[in-house]
C-alpha positions as CSV (number, residue, x, y, z in Angstrom):
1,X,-2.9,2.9,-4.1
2,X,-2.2,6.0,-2.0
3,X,-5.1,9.0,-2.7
4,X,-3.3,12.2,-3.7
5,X,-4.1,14.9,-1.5
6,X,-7.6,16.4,-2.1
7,X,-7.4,20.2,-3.7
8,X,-7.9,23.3,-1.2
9,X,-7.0,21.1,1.2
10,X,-3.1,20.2,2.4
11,X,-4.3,16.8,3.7
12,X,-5.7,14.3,2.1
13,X,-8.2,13.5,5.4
14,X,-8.6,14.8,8.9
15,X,-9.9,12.3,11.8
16,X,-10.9,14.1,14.3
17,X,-11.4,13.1,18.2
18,X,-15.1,13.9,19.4
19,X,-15.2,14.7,23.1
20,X,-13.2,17.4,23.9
21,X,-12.3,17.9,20.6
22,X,-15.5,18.1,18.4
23,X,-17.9,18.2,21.0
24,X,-17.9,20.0,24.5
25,X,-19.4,17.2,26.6
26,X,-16.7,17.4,29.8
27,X,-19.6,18.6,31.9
28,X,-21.6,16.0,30.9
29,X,-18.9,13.3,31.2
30,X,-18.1,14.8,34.9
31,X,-21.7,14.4,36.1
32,X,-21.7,11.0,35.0
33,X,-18.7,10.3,36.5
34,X,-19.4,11.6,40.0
35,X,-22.9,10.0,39.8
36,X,-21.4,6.4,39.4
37,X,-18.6,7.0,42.2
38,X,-21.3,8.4,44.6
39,X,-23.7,5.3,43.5
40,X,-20.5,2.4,43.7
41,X,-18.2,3.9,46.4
42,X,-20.8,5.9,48.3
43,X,-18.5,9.3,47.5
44,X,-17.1,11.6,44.7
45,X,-13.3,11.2,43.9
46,X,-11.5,14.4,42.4
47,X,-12.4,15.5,38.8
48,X,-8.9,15.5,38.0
49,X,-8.5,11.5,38.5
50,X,-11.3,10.9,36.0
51,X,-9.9,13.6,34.0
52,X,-6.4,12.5,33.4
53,X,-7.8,9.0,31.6
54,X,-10.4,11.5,29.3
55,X,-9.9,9.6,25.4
56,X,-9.6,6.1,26.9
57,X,-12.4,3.4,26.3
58,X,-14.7,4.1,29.5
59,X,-14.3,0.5,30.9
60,X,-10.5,0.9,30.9
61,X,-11.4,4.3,33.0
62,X,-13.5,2.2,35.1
63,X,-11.5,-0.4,35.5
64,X,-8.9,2.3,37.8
65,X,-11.6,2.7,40.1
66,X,-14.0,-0.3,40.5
67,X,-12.8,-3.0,42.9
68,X,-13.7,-6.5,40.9
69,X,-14.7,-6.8,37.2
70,X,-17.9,-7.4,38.4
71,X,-18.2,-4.0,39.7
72,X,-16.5,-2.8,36.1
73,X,-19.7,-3.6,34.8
74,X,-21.9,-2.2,37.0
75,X,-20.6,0.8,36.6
76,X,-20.5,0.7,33.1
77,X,-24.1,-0.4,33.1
78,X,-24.6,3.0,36.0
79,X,-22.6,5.6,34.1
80,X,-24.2,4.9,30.5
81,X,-27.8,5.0,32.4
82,X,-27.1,8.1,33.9
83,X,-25.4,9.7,30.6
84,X,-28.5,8.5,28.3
85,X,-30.8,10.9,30.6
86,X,-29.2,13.6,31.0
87,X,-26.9,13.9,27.4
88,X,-29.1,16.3,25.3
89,X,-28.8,19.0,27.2
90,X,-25.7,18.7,28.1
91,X,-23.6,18.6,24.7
92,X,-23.0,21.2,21.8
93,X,-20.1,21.7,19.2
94,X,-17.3,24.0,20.2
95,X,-17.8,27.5,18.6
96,X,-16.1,27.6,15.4
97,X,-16.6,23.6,14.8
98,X,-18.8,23.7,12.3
99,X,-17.9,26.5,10.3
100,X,-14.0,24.9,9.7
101,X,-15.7,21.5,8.9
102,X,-18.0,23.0,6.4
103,X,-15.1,24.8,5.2
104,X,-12.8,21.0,4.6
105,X,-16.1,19.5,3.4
106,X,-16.4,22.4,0.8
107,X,-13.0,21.5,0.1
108,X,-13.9,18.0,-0.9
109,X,-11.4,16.7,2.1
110,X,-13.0,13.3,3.3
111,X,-13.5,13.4,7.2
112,X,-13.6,10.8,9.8
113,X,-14.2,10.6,13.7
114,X,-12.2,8.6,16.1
115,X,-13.6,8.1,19.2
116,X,-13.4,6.6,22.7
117,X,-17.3,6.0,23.2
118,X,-19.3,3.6,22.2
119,X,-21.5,3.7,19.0
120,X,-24.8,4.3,20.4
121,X,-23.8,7.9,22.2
122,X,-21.2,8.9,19.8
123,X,-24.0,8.7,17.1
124,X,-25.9,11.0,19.2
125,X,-23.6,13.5,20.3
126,X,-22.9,14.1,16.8
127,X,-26.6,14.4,16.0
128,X,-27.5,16.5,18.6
129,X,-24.6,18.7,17.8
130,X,-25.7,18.7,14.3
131,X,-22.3,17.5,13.3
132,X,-23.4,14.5,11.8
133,X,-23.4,14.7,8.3
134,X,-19.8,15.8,7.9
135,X,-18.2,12.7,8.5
136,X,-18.0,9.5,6.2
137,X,-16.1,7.7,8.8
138,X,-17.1,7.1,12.4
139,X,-14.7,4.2,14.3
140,X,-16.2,4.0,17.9
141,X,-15.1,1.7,20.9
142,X,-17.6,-1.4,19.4
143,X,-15.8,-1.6,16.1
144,X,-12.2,-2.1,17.5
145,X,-10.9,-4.6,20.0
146,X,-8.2,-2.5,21.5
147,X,-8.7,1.6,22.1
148,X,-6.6,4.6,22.5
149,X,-3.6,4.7,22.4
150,X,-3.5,1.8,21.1
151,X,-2.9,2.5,16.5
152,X,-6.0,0.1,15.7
153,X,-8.6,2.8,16.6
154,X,-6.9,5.2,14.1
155,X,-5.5,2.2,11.7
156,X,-9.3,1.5,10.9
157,X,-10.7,4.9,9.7
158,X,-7.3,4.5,7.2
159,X,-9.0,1.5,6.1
160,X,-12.1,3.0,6.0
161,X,-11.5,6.0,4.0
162,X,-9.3,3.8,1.7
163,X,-6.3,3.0,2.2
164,X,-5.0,6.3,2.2
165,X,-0.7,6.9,2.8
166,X,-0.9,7.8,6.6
167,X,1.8,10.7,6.7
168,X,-1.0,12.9,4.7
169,X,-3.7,12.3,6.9
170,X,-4.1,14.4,9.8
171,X,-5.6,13.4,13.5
172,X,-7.0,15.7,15.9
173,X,-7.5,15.7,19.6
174,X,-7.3,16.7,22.9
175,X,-5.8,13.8,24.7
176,X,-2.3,12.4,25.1
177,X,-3.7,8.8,23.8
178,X,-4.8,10.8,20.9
179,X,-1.5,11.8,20.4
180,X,-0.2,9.0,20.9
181,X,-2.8,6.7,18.9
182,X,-2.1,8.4,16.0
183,X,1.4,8.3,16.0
184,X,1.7,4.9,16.6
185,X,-0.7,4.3,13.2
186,X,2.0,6.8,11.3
187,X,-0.5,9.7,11.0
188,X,0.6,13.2,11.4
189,X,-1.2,14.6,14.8
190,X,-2.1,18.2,16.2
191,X,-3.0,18.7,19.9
192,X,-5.9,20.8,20.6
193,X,-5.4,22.9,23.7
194,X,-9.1,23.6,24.4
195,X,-9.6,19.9,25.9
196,X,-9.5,18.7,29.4
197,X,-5.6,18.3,29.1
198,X,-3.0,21.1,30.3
199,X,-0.5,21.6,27.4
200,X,2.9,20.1,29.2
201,X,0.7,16.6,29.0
202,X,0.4,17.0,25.2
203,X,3.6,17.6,24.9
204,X,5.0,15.1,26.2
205,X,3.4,12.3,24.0
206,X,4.4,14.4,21.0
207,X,2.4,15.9,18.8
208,X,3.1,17.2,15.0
209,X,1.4,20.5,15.8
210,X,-0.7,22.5,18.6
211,X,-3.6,24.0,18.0
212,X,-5.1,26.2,20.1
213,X,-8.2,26.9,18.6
214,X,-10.9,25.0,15.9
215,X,-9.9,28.0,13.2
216,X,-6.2,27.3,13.5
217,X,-7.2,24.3,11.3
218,X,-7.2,26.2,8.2
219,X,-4.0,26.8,7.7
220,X,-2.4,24.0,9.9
221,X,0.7,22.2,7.9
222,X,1.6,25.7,6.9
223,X,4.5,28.4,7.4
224,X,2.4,30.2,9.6
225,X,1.5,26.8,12.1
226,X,3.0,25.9,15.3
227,X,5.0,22.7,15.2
228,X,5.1,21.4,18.6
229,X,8.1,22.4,20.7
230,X,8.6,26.0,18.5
């Protein structure tokens, strides 16, 4: 049976991306990066080549650059070395997070967090961002077998929160598989513009909304919000 749509709130749940989204770790996911390129192809690529797969599961990123599957797992086993020893000091919530989650969770709107990484780290950045205990859903790269953009991702935090009719949930993030993840599971999606991702690549996967900051969250689904393309 489909949840009716929680009051003070115009969805019945938000999902929310983490990096980029939740959690301002692109310098930390850029250091990692050029660490494992210098370490498996003795040199740095450009930012903007690692940047462009940002929201993918970090094999499938890999996977573009190593040149066996053997060497997909070494740099796997490189990058999440690297990003274990340097992550704490490298991560905090985008100003404005908290306040507009505390404001949802005042709200009684249940909350999840969709995300590329892998349990272990996601667990963390949410921790050490202090944005843990907002979220009774957390569906990271071990609990699905297919990530973004593929729907399953997104299709399991609706069946974690239960069961709840997909066109009132809402699913925020910065990337284009975002985007694209979530419209594929039926959700209603808003692209937020203070990721890694210029604006023209949101577009094009096709968004329900922009957003281009954390506070437009509390009226998005309004009059006043931007569908995407006005």
């Amino acid at each position: 049976m489909s949840a009716s749509r929680t009051p003070g709130s115009r969805w019945s749940a938000l999902l929310f991306d983490l990096d980029g989204t939740l959690a301002d770790t692109i310098g930390l996911i850029l250091t990692c990066y050029r660490h494992t390129m210098r370490v498996h192809l003795g040199r740095e690529l450009p930012d903007r080549e690692w940047l462009d797969t940002l929201g993918m599961p970090l094999r499938d990123q890999l996977r573009r650059f190593a040149r066996s599957d053997q060497e997909v797992q070494a740099m796997l086993a490189t990058y999440s070395a690297y990003q274990r020893q340097i992550h704490d000091g490298m991560v905090a919530a985008y100003p404005g997070v908290r306040e507009v989650l505390e404001h949802f969770a005042s709200a009684g709107t249940p909350m999840g967090v969709v995300t590329s990484k892998r349990r272990e780290m996601s667990e963390r950045t949410l921790r050490c961002c202090g944005l843990d205990e907002f979220f009774a859903v957390l569906v990271t790269a071990d609990d699905v077998a297919s990530g973004k953009p593929d729907p399953e991702p997104v299709a399991f935090a609706l069946r974690a929160l239960g069961s709840l009719a997909a066109e009132t949930v809402l699913f925020v993030g910065d990337s284009p598989f975002d985007v694209t993840a979530g419209r594929l599971a039926g959700v209603r999606t808003a692209a937020a513009l203070w990721g890694a991702f210029p604006r023209e690549v949101l577009e094009a996967a096709g968004p329900d909304y922009f957003v281009a900051g954390i506070a437009e969250m509390l009226s998005l689904g309004g009059a006043d919000s931007r569908r995407a393309g006005g």
